[in-house]
N, C-alpha and C positions, 0 to 999 in steps of 0.2 A: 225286864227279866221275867216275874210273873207272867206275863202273855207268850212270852218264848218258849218257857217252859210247858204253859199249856198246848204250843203247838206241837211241840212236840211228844208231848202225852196223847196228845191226837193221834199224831205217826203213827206209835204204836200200838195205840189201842184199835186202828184202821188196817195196818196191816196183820197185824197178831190175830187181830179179833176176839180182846180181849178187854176186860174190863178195865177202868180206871186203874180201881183199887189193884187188878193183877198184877199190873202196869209198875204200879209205885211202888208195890212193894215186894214182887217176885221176879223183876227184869232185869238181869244184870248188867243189861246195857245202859238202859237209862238209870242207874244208880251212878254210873260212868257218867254221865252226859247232864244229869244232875249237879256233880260235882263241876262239872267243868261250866256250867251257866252260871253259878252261883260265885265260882271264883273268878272267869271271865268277866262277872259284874264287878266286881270289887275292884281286881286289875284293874279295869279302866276307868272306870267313875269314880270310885273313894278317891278324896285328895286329900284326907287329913293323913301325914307320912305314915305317922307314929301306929296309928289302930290300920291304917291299910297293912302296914307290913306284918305285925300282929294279927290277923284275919288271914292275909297269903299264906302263912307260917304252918297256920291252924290247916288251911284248905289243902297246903303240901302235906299234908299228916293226913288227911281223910283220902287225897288221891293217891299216896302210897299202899294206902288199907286198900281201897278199890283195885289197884294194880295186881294186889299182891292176891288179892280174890278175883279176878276177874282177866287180869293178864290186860287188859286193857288201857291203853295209854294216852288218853286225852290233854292236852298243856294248853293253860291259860291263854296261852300267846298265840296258838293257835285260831284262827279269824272261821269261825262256824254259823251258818245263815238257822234259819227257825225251821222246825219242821225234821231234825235230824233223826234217823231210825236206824239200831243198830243192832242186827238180826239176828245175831247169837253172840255170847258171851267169849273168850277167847282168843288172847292174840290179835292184838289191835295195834297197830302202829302210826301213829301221826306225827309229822315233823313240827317242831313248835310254832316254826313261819307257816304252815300251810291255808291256803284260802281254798275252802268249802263252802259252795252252794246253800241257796234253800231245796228242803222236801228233798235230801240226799238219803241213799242210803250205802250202809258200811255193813259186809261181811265179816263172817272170821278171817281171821288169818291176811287181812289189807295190810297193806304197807306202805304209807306216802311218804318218800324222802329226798333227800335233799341230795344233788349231783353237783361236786365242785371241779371248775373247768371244764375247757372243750365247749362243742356244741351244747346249746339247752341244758346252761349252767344255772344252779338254782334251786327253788321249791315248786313243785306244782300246786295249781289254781284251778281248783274244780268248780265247774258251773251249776246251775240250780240241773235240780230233778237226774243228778245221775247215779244210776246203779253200777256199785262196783262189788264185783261179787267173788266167793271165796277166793283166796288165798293169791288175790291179784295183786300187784305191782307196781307202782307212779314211782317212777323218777326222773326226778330232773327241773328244772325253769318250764315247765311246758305248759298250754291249756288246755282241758279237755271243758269240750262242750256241751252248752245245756242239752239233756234228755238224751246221752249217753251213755251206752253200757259198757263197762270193761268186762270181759271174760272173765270165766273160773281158771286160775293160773295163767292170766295174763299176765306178759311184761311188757311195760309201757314206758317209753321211755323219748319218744315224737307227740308233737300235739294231734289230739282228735280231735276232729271234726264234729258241730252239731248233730246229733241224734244218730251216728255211727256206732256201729256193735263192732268192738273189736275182740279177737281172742289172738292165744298163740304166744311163740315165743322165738325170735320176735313180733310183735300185737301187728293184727294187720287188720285190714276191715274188712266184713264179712258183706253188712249191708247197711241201709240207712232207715231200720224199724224202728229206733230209738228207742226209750224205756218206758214208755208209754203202757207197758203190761207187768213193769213191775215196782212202779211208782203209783202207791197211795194215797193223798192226802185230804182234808176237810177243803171243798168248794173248787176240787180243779176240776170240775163239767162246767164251770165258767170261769175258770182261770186264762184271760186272754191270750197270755205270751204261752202258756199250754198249749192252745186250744190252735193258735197261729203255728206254732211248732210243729201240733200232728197232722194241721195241713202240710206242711213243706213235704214232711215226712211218708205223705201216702203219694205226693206227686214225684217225689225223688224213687222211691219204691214200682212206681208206673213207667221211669223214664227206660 
């Protein structure tokens, strides 16, 4: 948990450009995302009943306080990779099943939820390194792919493709630049599966 935390203290002190301390104590993003590491810990590794449920209890009281200052909605149950960065404060929607990437980042105004029946029934499952940015859209059973960006007021509701820019409404793809311009994080000039990706990404771009 510790190490997660610090990666994501990374996030945003890399993309903010901003100091630690800025970070910890004047971000209301990660005051959200703090809350959700620390009870996400707890959720799954405490096994004593008695003090785990006593702890969740406590953490539903400090995430409500965050919600209620921040509008932002992070759930335990929600599956979050390390490296998470959340850009401004504001109306934040996450579905409790959703699976999110590492080195993501989350706008105002996101909304990932859940589509019951019909085609791409379900939660969506976001891959490492993708930008989704204001006031966009996920729904449904779908994947979007590592080093993709959703548009500002995107509605997404088909899987994307690796490293496709979609906008619109309905989300369509625009091109295959990938997020690579607006993903930050500590040692990706050598992060392999990065590094592999912005190749595909400038040969798909050539074709």
């Amino acid at each position: 948990m510790i190490k997660t935390i610090g990666l994501d203290l990374d996030r945003f002190r890399l993309t903010d450009k901003n100091s630690w301390g800025k970070v910890f104590f004047f971000t209301q993003g990660f005051w959200a995302l703090l809350n959700y590491r620390v009870a996400r810990y707890i959720y799954v590794n405490l096994k004593v009943p008695i003090l785990r449920q006593f702890l969740l209890v406590f953490m539903y009281l400090w995430r409500k306080l965050i919600e209620i200052t921040t509008n932002i909605y992070l759930p335990w149950t929600a599956d979050i990779g390390a490296g998470l960065h959340i850009a401004h404060f504001g109306f934040l929607i996450i579905h409790p099943q959703t699976i999110i990437g590492e080195n993501c980042s989350l706008s105002q105004g996101v909304t990932i939820g859940i589509k019951h029946g019909g085609n791409y029934s379900g939660v969506p499952k976001i891959g490492n390194r993708v930008y989704l940015a204001p006031n966009s859209v996920i729904i449904g059973g779908i994947d979007v792919g590592d080093d993709a960006v959703i548009g500002a007021g995107a509605i997404v509701t088909k899987p994307v493709p690796p490293r496709a820019i979609v906008v619109g409404n309905p989300a369509k793809i625009i091109s295959y630049k990938g997020s690579f311009d607006y993903i930050v994080y500590k040692g990706m000039e050598n992060d392999p599966e990065r590094l592999a990706s912005l190749a595909l990404a400038r040969l798909q771009e050539k074709q």
